[in-house]
C-alpha positions as CSV (number, residue, x, y, z in Angstrom):
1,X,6.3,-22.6,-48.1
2,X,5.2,-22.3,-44.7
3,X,3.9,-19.2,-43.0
4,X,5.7,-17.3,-40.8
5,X,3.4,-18.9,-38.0
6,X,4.6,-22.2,-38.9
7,X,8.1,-20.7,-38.5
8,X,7.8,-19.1,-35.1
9,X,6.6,-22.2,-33.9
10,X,8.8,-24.3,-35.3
11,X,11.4,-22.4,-33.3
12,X,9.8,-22.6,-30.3
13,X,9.1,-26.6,-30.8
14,X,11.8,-28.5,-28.6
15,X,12.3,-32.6,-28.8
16,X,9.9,-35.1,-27.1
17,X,6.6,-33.5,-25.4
18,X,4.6,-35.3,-22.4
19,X,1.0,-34.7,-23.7
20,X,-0.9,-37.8,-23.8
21,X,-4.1,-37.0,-27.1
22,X,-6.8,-39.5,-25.7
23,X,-10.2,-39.0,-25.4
24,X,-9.8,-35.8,-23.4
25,X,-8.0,-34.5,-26.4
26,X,-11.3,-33.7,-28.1
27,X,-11.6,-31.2,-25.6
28,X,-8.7,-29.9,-25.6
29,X,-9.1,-29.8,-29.4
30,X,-11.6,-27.6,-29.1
31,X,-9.8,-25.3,-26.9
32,X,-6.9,-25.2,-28.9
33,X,-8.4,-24.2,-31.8
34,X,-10.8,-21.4,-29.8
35,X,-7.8,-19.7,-28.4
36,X,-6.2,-19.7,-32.1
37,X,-2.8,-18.0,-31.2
38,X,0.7,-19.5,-31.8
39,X,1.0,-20.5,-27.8
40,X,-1.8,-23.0,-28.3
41,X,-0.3,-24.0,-31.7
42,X,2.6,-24.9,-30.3
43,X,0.6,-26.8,-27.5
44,X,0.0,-30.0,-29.8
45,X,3.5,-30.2,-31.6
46,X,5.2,-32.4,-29.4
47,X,8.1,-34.8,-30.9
48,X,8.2,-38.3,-30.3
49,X,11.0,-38.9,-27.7
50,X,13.4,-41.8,-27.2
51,X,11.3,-43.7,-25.2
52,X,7.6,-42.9,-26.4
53,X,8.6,-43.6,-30.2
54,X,8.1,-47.0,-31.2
55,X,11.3,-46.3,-33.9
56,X,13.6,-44.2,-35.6
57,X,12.0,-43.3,-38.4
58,X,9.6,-41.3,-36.4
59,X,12.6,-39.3,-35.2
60,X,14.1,-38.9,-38.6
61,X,11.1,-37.5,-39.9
62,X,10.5,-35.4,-36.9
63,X,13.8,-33.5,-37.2
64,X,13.9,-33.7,-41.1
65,X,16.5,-35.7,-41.7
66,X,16.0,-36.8,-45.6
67,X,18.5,-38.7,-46.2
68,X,18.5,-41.3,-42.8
69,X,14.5,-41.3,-43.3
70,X,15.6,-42.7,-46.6
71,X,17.8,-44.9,-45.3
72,X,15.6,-46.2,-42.7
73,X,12.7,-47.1,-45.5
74,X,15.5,-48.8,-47.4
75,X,16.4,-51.2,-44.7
76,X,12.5,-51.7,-43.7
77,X,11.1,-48.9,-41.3
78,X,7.6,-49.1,-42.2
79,X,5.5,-45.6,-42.9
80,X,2.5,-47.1,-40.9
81,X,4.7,-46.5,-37.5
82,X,2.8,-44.7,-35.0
83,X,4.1,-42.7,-31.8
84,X,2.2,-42.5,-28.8
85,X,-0.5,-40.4,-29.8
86,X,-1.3,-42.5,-32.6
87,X,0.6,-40.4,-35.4
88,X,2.1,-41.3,-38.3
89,X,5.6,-40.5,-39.9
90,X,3.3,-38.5,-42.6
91,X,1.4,-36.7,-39.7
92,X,4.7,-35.5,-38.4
93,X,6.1,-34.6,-41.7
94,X,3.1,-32.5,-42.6
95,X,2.8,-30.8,-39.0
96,X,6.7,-30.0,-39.2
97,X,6.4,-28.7,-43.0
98,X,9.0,-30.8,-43.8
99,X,7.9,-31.1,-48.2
100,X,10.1,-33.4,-49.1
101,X,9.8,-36.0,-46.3
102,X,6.1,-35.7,-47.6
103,X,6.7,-36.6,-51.0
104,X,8.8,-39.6,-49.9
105,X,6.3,-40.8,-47.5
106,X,3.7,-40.6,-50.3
107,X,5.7,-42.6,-52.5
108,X,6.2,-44.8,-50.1
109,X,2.6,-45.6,-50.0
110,X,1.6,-43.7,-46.3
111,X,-2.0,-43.5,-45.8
112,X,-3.2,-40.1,-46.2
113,X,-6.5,-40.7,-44.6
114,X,-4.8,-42.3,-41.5
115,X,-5.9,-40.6,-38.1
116,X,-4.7,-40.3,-34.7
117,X,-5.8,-41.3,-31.6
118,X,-7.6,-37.4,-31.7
119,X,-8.6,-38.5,-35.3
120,X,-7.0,-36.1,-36.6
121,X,-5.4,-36.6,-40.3
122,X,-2.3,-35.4,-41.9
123,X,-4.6,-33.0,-43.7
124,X,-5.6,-31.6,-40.1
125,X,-1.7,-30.9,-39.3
126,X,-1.7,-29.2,-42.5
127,X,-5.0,-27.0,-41.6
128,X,-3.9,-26.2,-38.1
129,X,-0.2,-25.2,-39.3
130,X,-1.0,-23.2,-42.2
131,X,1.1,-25.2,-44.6
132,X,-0.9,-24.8,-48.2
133,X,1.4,-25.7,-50.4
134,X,1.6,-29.3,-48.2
135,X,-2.4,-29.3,-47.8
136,X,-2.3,-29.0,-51.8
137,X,0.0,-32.2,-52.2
138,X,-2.2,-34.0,-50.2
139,X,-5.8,-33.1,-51.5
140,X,-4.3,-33.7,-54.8
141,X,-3.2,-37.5,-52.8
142,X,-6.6,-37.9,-52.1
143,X,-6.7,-36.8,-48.7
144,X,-10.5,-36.7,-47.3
145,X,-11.9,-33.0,-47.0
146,X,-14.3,-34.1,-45.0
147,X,-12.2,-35.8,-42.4
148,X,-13.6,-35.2,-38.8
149,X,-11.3,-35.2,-35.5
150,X,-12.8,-36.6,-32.0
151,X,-14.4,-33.1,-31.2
152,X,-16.1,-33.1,-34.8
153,X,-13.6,-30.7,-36.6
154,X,-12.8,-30.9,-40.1
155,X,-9.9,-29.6,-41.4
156,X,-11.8,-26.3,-42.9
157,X,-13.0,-25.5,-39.0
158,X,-9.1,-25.5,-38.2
159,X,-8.3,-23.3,-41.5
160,X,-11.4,-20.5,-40.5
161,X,-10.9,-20.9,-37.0
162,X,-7.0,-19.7,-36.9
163,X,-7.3,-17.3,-40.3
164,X,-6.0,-19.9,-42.8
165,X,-7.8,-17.9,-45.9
166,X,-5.8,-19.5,-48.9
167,X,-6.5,-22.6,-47.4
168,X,-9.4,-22.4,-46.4
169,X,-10.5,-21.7,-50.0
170,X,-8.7,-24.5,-51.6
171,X,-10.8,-26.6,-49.0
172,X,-14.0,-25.4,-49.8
173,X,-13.0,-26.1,-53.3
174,X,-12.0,-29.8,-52.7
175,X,-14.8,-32.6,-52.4
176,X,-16.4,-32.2,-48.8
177,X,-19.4,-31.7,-46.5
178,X,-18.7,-27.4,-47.2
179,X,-19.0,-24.7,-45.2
180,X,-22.5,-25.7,-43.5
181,X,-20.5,-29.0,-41.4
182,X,-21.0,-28.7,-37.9
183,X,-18.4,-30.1,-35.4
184,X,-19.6,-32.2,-32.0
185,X,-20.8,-28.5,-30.6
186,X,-22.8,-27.5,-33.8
187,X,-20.3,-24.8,-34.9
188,X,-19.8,-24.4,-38.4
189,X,-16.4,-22.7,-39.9
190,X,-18.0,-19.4,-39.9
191,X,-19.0,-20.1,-36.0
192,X,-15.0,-20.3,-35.8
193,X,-14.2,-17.3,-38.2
194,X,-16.8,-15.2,-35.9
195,X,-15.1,-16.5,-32.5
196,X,-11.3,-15.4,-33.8
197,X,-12.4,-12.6,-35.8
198,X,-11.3,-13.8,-38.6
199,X,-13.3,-11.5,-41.2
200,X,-11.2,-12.8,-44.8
201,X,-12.5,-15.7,-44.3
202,X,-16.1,-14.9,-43.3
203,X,-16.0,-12.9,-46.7
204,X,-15.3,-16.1,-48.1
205,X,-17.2,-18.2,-46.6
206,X,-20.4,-15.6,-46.9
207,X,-19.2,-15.7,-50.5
208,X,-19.6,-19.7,-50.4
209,X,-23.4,-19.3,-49.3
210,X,-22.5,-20.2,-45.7
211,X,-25.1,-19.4,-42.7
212,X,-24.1,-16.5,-40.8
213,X,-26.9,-16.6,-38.2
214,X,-25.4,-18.7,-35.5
215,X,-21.9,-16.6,-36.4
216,X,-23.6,-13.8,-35.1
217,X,-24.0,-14.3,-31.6
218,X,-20.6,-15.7,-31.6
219,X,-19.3,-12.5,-32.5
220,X,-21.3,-11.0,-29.9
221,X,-19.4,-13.4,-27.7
222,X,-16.4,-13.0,-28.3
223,X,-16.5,-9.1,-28.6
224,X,-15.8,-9.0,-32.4
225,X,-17.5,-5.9,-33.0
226,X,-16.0,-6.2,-36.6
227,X,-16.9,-9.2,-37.6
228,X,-20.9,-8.5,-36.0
229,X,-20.9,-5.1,-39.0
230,X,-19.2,-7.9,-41.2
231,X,-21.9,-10.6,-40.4
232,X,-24.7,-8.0,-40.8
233,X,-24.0,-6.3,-43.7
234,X,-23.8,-9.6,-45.4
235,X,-27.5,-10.5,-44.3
236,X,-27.3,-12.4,-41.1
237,X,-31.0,-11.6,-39.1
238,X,-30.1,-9.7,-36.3
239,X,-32.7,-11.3,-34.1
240,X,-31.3,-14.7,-35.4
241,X,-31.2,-16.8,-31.3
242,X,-28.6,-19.5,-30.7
243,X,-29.4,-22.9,-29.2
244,X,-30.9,-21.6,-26.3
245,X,-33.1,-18.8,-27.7
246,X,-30.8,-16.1,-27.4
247,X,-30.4,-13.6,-29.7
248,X,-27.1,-11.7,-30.1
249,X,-28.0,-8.2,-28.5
250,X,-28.8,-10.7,-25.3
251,X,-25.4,-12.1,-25.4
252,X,-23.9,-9.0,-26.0
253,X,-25.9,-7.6,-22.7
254,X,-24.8,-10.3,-20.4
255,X,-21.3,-9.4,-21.3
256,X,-21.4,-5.5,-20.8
257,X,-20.4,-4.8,-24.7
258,X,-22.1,-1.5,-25.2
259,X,-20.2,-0.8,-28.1
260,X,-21.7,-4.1,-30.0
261,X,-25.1,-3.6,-28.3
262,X,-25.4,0.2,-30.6
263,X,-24.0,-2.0,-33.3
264,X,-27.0,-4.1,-33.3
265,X,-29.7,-1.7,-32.1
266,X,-29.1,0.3,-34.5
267,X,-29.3,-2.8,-37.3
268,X,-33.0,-2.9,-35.6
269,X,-32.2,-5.5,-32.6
270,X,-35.5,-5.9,-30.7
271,X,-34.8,-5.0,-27.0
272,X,-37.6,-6.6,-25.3
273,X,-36.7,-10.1,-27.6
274,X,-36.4,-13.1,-25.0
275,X,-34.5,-16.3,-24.4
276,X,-36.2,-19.5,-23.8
277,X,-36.2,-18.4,-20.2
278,X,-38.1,-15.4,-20.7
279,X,-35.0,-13.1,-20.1
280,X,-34.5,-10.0,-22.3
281,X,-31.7,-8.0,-22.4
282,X,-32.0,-6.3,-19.9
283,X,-32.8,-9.0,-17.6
284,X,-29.3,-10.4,-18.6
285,X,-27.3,-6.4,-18.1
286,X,-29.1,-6.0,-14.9
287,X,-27.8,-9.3,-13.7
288,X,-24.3,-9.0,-14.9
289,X,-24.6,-5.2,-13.2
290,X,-23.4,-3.7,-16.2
291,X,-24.8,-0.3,-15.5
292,X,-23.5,1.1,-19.4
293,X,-26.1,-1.8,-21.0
294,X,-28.8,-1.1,-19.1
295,X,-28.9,2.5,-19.6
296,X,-28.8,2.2,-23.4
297,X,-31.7,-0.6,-23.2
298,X,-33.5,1.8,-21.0
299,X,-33.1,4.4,-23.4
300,X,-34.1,2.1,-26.2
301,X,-37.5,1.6,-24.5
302,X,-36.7,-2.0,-22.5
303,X,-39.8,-2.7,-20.6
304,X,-37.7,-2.2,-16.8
305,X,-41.0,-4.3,-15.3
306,X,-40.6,-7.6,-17.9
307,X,-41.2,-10.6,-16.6
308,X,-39.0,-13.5,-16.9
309,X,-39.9,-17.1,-16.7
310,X,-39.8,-17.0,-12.8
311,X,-41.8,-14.0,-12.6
312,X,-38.5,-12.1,-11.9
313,X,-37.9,-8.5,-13.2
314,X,-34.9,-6.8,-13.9
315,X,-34.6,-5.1,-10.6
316,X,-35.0,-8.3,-8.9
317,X,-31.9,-9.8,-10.9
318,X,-29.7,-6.1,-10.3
319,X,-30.9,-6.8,-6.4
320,X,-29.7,-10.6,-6.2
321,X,-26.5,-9.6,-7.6
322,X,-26.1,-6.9,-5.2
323,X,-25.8,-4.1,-8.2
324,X,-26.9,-0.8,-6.4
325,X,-26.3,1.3,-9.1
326,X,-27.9,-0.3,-11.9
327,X,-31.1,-0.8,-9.2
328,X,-31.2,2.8,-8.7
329,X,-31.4,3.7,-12.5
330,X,-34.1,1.0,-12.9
331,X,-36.0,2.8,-10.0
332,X,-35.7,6.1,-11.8
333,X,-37.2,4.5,-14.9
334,X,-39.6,3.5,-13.1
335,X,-39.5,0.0,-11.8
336,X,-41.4,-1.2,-9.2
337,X,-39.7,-1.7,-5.8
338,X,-41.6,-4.1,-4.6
339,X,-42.8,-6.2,-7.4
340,X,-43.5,-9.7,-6.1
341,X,-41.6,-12.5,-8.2
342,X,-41.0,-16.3,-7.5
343,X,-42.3,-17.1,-4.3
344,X,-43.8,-13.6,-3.9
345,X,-40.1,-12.2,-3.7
346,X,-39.7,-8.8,-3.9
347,X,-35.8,-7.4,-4.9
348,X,-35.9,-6.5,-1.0
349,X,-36.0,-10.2,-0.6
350,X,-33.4,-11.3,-2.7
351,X,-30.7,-8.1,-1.9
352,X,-31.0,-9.4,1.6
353,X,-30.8,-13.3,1.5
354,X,-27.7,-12.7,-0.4
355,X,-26.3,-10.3,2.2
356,X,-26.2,-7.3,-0.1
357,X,-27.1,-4.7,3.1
358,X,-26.3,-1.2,0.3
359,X,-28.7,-2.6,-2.2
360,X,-31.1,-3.1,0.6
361,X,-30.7,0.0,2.2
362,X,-31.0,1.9,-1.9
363,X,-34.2,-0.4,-1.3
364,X,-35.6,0.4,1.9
365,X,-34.9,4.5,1.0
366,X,-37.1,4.4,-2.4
367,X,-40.1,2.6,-0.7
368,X,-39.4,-1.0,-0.3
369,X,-41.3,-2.5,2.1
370,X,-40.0,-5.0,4.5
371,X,-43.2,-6.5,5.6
372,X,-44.0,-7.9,2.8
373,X,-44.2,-12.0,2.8
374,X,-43.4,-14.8,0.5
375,X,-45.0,-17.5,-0.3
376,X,-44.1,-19.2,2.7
377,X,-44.9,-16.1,5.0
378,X,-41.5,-15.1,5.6
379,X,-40.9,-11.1,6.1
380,X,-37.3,-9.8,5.2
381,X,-35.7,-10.4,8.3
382,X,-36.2,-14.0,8.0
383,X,-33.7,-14.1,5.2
384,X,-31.0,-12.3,6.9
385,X,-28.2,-13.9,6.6
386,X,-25.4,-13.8,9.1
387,X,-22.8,-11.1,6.1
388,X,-26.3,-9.2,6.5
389,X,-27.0,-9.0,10.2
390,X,-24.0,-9.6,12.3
391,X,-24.3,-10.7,15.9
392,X,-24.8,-7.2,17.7
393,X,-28.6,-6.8,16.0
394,X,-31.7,-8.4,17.2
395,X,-32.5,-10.2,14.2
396,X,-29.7,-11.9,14.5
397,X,-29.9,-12.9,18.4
398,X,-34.0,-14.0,17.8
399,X,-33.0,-16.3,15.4
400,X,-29.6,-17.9,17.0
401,X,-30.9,-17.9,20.2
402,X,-28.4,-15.9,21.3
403,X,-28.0,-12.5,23.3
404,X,-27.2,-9.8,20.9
405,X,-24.0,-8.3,21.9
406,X,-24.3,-4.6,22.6
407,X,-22.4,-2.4,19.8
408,X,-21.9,1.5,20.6
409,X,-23.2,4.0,18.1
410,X,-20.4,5.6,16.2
411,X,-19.8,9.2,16.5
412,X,-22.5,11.4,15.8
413,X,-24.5,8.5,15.4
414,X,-28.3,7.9,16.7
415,X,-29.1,4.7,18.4
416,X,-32.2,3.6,17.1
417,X,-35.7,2.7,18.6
418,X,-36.3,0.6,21.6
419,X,-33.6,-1.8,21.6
420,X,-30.9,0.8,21.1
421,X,-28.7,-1.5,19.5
422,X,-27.3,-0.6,15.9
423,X,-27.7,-3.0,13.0
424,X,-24.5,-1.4,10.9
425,X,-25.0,-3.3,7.8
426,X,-28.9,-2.5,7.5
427,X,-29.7,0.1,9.7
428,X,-33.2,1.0,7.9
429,X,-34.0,-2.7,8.5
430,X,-33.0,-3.5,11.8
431,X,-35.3,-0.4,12.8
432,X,-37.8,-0.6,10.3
433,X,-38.8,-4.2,10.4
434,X,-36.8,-6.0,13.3
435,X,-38.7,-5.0,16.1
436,X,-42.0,-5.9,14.6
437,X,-43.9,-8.4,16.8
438,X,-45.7,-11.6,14.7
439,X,-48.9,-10.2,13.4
440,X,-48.2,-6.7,12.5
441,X,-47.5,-4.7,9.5
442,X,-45.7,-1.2,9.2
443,X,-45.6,1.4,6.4
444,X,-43.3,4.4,6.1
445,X,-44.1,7.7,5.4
446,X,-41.1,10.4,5.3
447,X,-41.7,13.2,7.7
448,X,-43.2,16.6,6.0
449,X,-40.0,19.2,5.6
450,X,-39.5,21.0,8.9
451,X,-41.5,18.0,11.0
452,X,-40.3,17.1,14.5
453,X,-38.1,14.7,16.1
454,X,-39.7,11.1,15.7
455,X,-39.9,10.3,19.7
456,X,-41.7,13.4,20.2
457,X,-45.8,12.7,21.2
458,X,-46.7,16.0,19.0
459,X,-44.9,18.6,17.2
460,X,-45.8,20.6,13.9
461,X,-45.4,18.2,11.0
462,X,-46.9,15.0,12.6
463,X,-49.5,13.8,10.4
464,X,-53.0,13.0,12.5
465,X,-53.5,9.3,12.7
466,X,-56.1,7.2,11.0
467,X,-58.2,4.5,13.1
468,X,-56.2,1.2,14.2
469,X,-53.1,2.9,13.0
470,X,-50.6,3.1,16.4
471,X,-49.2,6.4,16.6
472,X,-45.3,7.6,16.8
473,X,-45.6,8.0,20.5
474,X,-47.4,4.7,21.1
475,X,-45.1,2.8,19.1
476,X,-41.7,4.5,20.7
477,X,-42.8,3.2,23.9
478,X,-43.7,-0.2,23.1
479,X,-42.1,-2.5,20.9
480,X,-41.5,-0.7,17.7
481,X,-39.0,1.0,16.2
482,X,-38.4,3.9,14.2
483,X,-35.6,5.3,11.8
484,X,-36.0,9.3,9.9
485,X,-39.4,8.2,8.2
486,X,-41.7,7.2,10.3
487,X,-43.0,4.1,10.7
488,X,-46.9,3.1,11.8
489,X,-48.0,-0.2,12.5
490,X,-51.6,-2.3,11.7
491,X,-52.8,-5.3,13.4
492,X,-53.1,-7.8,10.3
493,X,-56.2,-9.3,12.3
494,X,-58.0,-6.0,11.5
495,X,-57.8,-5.9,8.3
């Protein structure tokens, strides 16, 4: 009896398909079987047509004609015929749920080991399609458990991968590799139960004494915050890392999935855990700019200064990725602005050599410097990029070797310092750091409350000057310029 999957597709299955199963179909395989709904079922039931089919038995058998597929064997029609994807009478029988074409095949002597071009056997069709009672008549024929398609499957991945439970049972009863066989990607069944959610048959295959480790970050994966309690309560280690060192609260915090992340936090995740890369999870939220996951990492004590392979923090990934928000709750946990990563970068750096000017600006407001160097002595403004610094500012024109092209202020808008022009993106930068000459340094201080306009020599709230610092006054009338805070500037050949 087939289920009412079978059915429904069955319904849907028209004569003759186009698909070609060669060695691209191990792929596709895989895909298949990963999106598990009856669409992608019906994806790999294609009849023979008139042409494709090398005879007519394939085309009795394929619409379940009984009695001409008798006929046919009677006059010679051999049960080894293959269509174009390699299948036999038997594998279309099976996939169709056609019973008693099956048993006349069998009698008939048709191989029940024989695999496609996809390697994939009559028992596969059976495994994909749901059809027990014809997976039954075939184990009982013989049929290999431990079959394996071109992407590795065996017919128990297909049963726990699309919810086959009955199935799925009878399989791990039949002589086979069991539920720790891998396919070509190392998944196991309950790798495919975790990615579909199938949770009857990871009780049954926890039941069988099948590793739930690698399921876990699966789960975490695919968002199956079922399955992860599931998983868990049945002993898989919560800190358990996939091939590349990553546990499943890492996975879960590249994603965004807040609701799994308390899940596993609260089965005793280890927040400052990292991937071969030296990434924790908050490395990975901050990245992703999943403002949710790093909050509840924050406020599960992740370290917002951990270093990652590349000496990278957190805020540096939230500033490459342009995520102002996230950056600003690291800054009010208490990262540090201008931490100096790979190639002495600082998350000034990065937010503006990937043209992310509100990032910068968040930046530049909670004490970024932008005179700062790399490794290869460049200061921010030789990372502008053209998104960052269109063709009115002065960074722009020094480095084109162009004029800039004036811009008026908008309404109620100050131009700033000495060049007047105004650098829309970055306006903390273009008048913090543009106007710098080659050899000279600046700091910010913000004004005391009630202090003076900036371009005024004195006034009450100007702060006396220390030696070799050039004051307000000096600096408005020579090259420098100035924004709110004020900005004094060192000869780095004093120092």
């Amino acid at each position: 009896m087939r289920d009412s999957c079978s059915s429904q597709m069955d319904s849907r299955s028209s004569q003759p398909g186009e698909q070609d199963v060669t060695e691209a179909g191990a792929a596709q395989e895989l895909r298949w079987v990963e999106l598990g709904s009856e669409e992608a079922l019906g994806a790999g039931t294609e009849g023979p047509s008139a042409q494709q089919a090398r005879g007519r038995l394939l085309q009795a058998v394929w619409w379940g004609h009984l009695g001409l597929a008798t006929k046919l064997l009677r006059q010679g029609a051999s049960v080894e015929e293959r269509d174009h994807t390699g299948r036999t009478p038997l594998h279309l029988a099976v996939l169709r749920g056609h019973v008693p074409l099956v048993h006349l095949l069998l009698r008939r002597g048709a191989a029940v080991a024989a695999a496609d071009r996809a390697g994939r056997t009559p028992l596969h069709e059976a495994a994909w399609h749901g059809h027990s009672r014809v997976a039954e008549l075939l184990l009982r024929r013989g049929a290999p458990a431990a079959a394996r398609s071109g992407a590795g499957l065996t017919p128990l991945h297909w049963a726990a991968a699309l919810g086959r439970t009955l199935l799925a049972g009878r399989l791990l009863d039949a002589s086979g590799p069991g539920p720790a066989a891998a396919d070509a990607r190392g998944w196991t069944a309950a790798h495919w139960a975790a990615a579909g959610g199938r949770l009857p048959v990871l009780e049954l295959l926890a039941a069988e004494g099948a590793g739930l480790d690698g399921a876990l970050t699966v789960a975490a994966a695919a968002g199956r915050t079922a399955a992860l309690r599931l998983l868990l309560a049945r002993g898989a280690r919560v800190d358990a890392r996939d091939g590349v060192g990553t546990a499943a609260l890492g996975v879960a915090a590249s994603l965004g999935r807040r609701q799994d992340m308390e899940v596993l936090l609260d089965h005793g995740a280890d927040p400052s855990l990292k991937d071969r890369h030296s990434r924790s999870a908050l490395h990975r939220a901050a990245a992703g700019g999943h403002l949710p996951a790093v909050q509840l990492l924050a406020a599960w004590g992740a370290e917002v200064d951990a270093r990652d392979s590349l000496g990278l923090t957190p805020l540096h990934h939230a500033a490459r990725g342009g995520h102002a928000e996230v950056a600003s709750h690291l800054l009010d946990r208490g990262a540090q602005v201008n931490a100096a990563g790979w190639l002495h970068k600082t998350p000034l750096h990065l937010a503006m050599e990937h043209g992310h000017s509100p990032t910068a600006e968040l930046l530049l407001s909670r004490g970024a410097s932008p005179t700062l160097r790399t490794r290869w002595g460049e200061v921010v403004q030789d990372l502008l990029s053209e998104e960052a610094c269109p063709r009115h500012c002065p960074p722009y024109a020094e480095r084109s070797g162009r004029g800039a092209e004036p811009q008026s202020p908008r309404a109620g808008q100050k131009s700033s310092g000495s060049h007047g022009l105004q650098c829309a993106p970055v306006p903390l930068l273009c008048t913090e750091a543009a106007c710098l000459p080659e050899g000279r340094t600046a700091e910010r201080f913000p004004e005391e409350k009630g202090g003076s306009d900036l371009s005024s020599t004195n006034g009450p709230g100007t702060a006396p000057q220390p030696p070799g610092i050039v004051s307000p006054a000096a600096a408005a009338s020579s090259t420098h310029c100035f924004s709110r805070d004020r900005v004094v500037a060192t000869d780095l050949t004093d120092t």
